[in-house]
C-alpha positions in Angstrom: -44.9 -36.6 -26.1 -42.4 -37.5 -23.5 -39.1 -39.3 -23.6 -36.2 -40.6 -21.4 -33.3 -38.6 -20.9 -31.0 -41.5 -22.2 -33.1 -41.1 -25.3 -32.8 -38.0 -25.7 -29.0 -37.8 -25.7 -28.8 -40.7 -27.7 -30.6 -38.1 -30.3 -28.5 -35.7 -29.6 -25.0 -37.6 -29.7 -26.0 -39.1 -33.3 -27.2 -35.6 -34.3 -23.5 -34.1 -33.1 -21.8 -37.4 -35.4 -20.5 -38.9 -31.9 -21.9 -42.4 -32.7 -18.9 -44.2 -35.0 -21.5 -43.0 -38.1 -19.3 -40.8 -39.4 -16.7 -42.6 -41.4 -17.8 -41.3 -44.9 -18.6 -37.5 -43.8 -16.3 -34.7 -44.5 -15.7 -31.9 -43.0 -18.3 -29.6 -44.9 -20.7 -32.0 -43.9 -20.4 -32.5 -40.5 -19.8 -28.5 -40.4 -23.2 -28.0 -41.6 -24.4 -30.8 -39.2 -23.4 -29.1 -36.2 -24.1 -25.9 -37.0 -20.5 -24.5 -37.1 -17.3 -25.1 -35.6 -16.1 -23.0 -32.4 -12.7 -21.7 -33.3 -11.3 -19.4 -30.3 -8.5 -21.4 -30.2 -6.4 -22.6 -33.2 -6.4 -26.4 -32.1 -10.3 -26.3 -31.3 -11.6 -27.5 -34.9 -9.2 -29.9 -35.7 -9.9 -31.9 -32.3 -13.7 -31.4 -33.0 -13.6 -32.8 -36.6 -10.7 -35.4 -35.4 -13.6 -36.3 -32.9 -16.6 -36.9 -35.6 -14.8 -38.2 -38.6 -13.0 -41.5 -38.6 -9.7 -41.1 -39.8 -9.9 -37.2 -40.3 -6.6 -35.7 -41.1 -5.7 -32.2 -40.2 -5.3 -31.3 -44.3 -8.9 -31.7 -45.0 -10.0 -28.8 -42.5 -7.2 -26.4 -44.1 -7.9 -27.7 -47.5 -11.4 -27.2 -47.2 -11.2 -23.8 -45.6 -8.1 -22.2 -46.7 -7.7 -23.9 -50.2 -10.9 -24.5 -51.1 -12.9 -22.0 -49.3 -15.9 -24.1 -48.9 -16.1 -23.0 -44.8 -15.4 -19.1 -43.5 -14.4 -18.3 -40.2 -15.4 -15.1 -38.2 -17.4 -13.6 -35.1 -20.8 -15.4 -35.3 -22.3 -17.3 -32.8 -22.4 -15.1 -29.1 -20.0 -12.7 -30.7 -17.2 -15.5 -30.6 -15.2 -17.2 -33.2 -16.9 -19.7 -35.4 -16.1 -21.7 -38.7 -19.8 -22.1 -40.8 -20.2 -23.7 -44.9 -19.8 -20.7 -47.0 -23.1 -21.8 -48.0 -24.8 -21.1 -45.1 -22.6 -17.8 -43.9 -25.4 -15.4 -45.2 -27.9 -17.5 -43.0 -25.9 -16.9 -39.9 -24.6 -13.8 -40.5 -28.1 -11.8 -41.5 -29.3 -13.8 -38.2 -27.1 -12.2 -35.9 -25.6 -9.2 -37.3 -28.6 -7.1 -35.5 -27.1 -8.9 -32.4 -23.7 -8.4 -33.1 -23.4 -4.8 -33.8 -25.6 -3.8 -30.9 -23.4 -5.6 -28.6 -20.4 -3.7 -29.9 -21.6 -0.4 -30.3 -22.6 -1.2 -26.6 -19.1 -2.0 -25.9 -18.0 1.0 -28.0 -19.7 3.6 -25.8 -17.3 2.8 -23.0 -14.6 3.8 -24.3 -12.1 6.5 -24.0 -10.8 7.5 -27.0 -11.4 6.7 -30.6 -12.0 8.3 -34.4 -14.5 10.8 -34.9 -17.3 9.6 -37.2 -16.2 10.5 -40.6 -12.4 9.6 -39.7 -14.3 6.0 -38.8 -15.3 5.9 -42.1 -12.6 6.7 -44.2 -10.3 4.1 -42.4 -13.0 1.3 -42.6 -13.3 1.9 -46.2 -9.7 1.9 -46.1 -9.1 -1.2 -44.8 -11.6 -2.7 -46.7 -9.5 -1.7 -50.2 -6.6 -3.1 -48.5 -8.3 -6.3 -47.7 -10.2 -6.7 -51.5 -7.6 -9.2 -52.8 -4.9 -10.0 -49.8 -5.0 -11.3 -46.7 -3.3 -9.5 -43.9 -1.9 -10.0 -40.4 -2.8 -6.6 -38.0 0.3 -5.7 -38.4 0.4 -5.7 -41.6 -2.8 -3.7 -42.2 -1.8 -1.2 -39.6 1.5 -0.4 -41.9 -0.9 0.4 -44.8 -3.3 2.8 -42.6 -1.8 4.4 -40.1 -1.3 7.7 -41.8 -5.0 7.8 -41.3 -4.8 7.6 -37.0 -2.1 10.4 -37.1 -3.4 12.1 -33.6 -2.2 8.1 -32.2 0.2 6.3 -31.7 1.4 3.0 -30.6 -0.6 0.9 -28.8 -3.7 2.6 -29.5 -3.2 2.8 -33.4 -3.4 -1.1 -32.2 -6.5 -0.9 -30.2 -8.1 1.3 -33.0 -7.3 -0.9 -35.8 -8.4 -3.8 -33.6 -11.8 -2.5 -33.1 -11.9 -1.2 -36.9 -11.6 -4.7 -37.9 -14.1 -6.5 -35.5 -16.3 -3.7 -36.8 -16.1 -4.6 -40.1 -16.6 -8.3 -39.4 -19.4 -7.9 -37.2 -21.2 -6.4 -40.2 -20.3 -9.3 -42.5 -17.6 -7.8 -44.6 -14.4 -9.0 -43.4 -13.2 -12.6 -42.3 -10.7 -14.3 -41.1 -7.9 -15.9 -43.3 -4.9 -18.3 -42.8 -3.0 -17.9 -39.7 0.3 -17.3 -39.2 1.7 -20.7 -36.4 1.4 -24.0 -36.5 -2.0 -25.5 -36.7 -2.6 -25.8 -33.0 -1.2 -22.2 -31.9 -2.1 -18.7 -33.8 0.9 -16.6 -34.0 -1.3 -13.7 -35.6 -4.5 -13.9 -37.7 -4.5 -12.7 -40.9 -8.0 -11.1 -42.5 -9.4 -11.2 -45.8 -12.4 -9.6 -47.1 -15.6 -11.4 -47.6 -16.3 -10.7 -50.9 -13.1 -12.0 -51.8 -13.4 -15.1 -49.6 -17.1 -16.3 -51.4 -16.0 -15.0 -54.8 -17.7 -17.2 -57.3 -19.8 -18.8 -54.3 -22.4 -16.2 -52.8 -24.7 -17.7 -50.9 -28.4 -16.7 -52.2 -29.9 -14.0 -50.6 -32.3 -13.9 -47.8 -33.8 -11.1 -45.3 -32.8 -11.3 -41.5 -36.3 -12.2 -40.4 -36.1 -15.2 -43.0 -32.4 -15.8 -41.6 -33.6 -16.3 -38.2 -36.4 -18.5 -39.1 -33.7 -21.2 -40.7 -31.3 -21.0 -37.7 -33.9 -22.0 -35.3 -35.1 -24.7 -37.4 -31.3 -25.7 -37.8 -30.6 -25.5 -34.3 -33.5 -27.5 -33.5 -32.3 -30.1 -36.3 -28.8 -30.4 -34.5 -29.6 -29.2 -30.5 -32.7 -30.5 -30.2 -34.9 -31.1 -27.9 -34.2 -27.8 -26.7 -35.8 -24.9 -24.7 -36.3 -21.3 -26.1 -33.6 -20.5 -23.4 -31.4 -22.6 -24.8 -31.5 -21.4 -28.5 -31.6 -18.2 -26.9 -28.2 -18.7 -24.9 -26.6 -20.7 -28.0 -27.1 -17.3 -30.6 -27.0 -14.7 -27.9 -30.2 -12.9 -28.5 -32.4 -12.1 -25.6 -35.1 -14.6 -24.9 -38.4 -12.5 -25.7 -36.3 -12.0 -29.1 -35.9 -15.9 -29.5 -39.5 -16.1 -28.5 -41.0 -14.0 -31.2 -38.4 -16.2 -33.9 -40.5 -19.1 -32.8 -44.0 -17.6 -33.6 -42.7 -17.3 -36.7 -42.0 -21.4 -36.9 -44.1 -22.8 -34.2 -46.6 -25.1 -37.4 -43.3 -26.8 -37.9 -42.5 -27.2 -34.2 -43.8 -29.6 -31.6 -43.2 -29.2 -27.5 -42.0 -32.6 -25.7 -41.0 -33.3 -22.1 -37.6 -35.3 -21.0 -38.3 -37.2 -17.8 -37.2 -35.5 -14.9 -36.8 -32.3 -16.5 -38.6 -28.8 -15.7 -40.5 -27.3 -18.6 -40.9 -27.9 -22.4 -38.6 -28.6 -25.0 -39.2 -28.0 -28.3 -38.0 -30.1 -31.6 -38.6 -30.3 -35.4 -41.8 -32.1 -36.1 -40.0 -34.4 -38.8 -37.6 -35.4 -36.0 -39.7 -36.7 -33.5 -39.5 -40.3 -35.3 -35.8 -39.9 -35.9 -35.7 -39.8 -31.7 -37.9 -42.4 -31.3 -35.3 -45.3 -33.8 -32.3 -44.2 -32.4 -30.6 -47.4 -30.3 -27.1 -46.9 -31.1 -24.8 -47.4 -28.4 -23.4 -44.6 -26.7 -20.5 -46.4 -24.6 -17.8 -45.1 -26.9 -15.7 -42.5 -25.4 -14.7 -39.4 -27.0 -12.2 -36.6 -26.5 -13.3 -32.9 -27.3 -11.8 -29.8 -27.7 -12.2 -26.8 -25.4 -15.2 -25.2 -26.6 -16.6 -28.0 -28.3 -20.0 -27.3 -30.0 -21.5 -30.2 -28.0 -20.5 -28.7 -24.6 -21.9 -25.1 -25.3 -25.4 -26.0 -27.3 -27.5 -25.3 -24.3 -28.0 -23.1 -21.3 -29.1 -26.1 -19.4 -25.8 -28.3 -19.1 -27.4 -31.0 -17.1 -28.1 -33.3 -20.1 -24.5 -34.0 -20.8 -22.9 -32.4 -17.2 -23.5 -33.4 -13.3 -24.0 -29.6 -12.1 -21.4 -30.6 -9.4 -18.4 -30.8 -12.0 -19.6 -27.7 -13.8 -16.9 -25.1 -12.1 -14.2 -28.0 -13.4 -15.3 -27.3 -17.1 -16.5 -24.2 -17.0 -13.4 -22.2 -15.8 -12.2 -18.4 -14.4 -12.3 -15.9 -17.6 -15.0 -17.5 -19.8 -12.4 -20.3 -20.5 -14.2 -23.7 -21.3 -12.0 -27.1 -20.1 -11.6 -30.2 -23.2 -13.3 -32.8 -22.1 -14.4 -36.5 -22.4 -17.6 -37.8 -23.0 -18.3 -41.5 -22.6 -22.3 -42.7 -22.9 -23.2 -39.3 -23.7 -22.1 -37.6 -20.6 -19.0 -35.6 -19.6 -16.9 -38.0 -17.2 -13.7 -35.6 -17.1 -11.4 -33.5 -18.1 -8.3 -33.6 -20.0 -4.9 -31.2 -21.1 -2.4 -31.9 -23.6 1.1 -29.2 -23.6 2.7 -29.6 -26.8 6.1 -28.1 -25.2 6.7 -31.6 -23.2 3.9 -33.8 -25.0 2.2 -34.6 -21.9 -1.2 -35.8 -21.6 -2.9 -35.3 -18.2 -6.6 -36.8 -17.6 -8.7 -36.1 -14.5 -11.8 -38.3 -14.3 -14.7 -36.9 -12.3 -15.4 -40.3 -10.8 -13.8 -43.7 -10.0 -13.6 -45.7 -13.6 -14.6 -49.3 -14.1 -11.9 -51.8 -15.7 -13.8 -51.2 -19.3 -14.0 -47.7 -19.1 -10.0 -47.2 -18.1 -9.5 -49.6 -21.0 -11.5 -47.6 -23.9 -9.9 -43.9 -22.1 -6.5 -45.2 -22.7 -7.2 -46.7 -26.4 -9.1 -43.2 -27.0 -6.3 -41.1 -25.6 -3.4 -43.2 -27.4 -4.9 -42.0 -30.5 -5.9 -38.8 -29.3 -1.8 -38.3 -28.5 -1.0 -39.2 -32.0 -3.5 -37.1 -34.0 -1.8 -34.2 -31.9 1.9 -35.7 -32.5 1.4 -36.4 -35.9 2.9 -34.2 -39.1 -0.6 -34.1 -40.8 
């Protein structure tokens, strides 16, 4: 099978609930959709979910994760901050914890000083008592165990703690909980334990190999077409590790080539005639978040990015630019500092009278989701 690369993103904007079909989703849903929410900066969600849902308010994210607990936030996806459906947390997390823990004992080696093994123990297990019903800021936490790190002091009681705690998440057993700030700036995290977090909702239980069967088929679902690469970049695992997930799934799996693309891309089977109905219209703009999902589903940016604007959103210190998307492509880039409420946007290209007229309607109401009280 073959298709058009305007097909193709036409798929993929409808599967990411960028084509004014989203109306009656809520957050949970278009969580799920997406496979997770990138939230390494506090405002990152919000403008993602603002994005996808017509008329989204900033309430129904916290409600739904902070009140309600129906979505959990912690290291997932490439080790970074992500907000999943408690649901699906034991899916992703028994996915990548292999990956996760690896790449931080690797980081772990490096350094200079740190608690001897048992000591380790005792303050994780610590921590974790602490954490069983309350949710604490660093500080906080360090207060309540530092009488176990009495050959440190200061700062690295700090760095300790810091690594004791993305220890602990990286292993599924801590999260994060409400912030301290204003919704759009973290003024310190607070962390929670997960047990706590899915009390009275526990995902069913599932082995890692079984974990990482579903998330390919659920990236696939929401990223593809995609290459093995791709799926690969999007989890961090190492591609001959992706490749032997996909033996595992490849009778549910069918390869297809995009037009003036190199290689293969695989897809669901049961979403190849989803693809071929699609003919919404993808003239609408958008305005997403730094990090947006959307932006970092694949290794291969050139569905949705000319490679000649790439160094302006993908910046210096693995910083990732907001952008905006108009007929399924990023056209530009914008910033918004709540200090002076300014609004700057830099276009990639010259704009056509239609397109200045839908960026300003866009970015009027992107200024007043930001400016509002909700």
């Amino acid at each position: 099978m073959e298709f058009t690369l305007k097909q193709i993103n036409r798929y993929y904007i409808k599967s990411h609930s960028l084509l004014c079909d989203s109306h009656q989703k809520n957050p949970v849903e278009v969580v799920r959709e997406i496979c997770g929410l990138n939230a390494q900066s506090a405002r990152a969600p919000y403008l993602s979910l603002w994005g996808r849902i017509e008329g989204f308010k900033k309430s129904e994210l916290s409600k739904a994760l902070y009140e309600d607990k129906l979505l959990i936030k912690t290291w997932l996806l490439r080790g970074t901050v992500h907000i999943v459906p408690v649901q699906d947390f034991t899916i992703y997390q028994k996915a990548l914890q292999g990956y996760l823990v690896e790449r931080l004992r690797r980081y772990l080696k490096g350094v200079s000083f740190g608690l001897k093994a048992n000591e380790r123990v005792k303050l994780h297990q610590s921590i974790l008592d602490e954490l069983r019903d309350a949710s604490l800021t660093k500080r906080e936490l360090l207060s309540k165990v530092e009488h176990l790190m009495r050959d440190y002091r200061g700062k690295e009681q700090k760095i300790i703690m810091f690594r004791a705690i993305w220890e602990l998440s990286h292993q599924g057993l801590i999260c994060h909980g409400k912030p301290t700030g204003p919704w759009y700036h973290f003024k310190e995290n607070r962390f929670t334990s997960v047990e706590n977090w899915l009390s009275g909702k526990e995902p069913e239980g599932i082995n890692e190999a079984e974990a990482k069967r579903i998330l390919l088929e659920k990236y696939l679902h929401s990223y593809g077409p995609a290459s093995i690469q791709d799926f690969a970049y999007w989890t961090g695992f190492r591609v001959t590790d992706a490749r032997k997930i996909l033996d595992e799934v490849k009778d549910r799996i069918v390869s297809v080539k995009i037009n003036d693309a190199k290689g293969s891309f695989l897809m669901l089977k049961e979403d190849v005639d989803v693809l071929n109905k699609i003919d919404k219209d993808m003239r609408s703009v958008r305005f997403l978040p730094e990090f947006d999902s959307i932006v970092m589903g694949h290794k291969d940016k050139s569905r949705i990015l000319n490679e000649r604007y790439r160094k302006k959103v993908f910046l210096p210190l693995a910083s990732v630019a907001p952008t905006i998307l108009q007929g399924g492509r990023v056209i530009g880039i914008w910033n918004y500092k709540f200090i002076d409420k300014s609004l700057t946007l830099s276009p990639f290209r010259s704009l056509g009278t239609e397109e200045i007229r839908k960026i300003k309607r866009e970015s009027s109401q992107l200024k007043q989701f930001l400016e509002s009280p909700d």
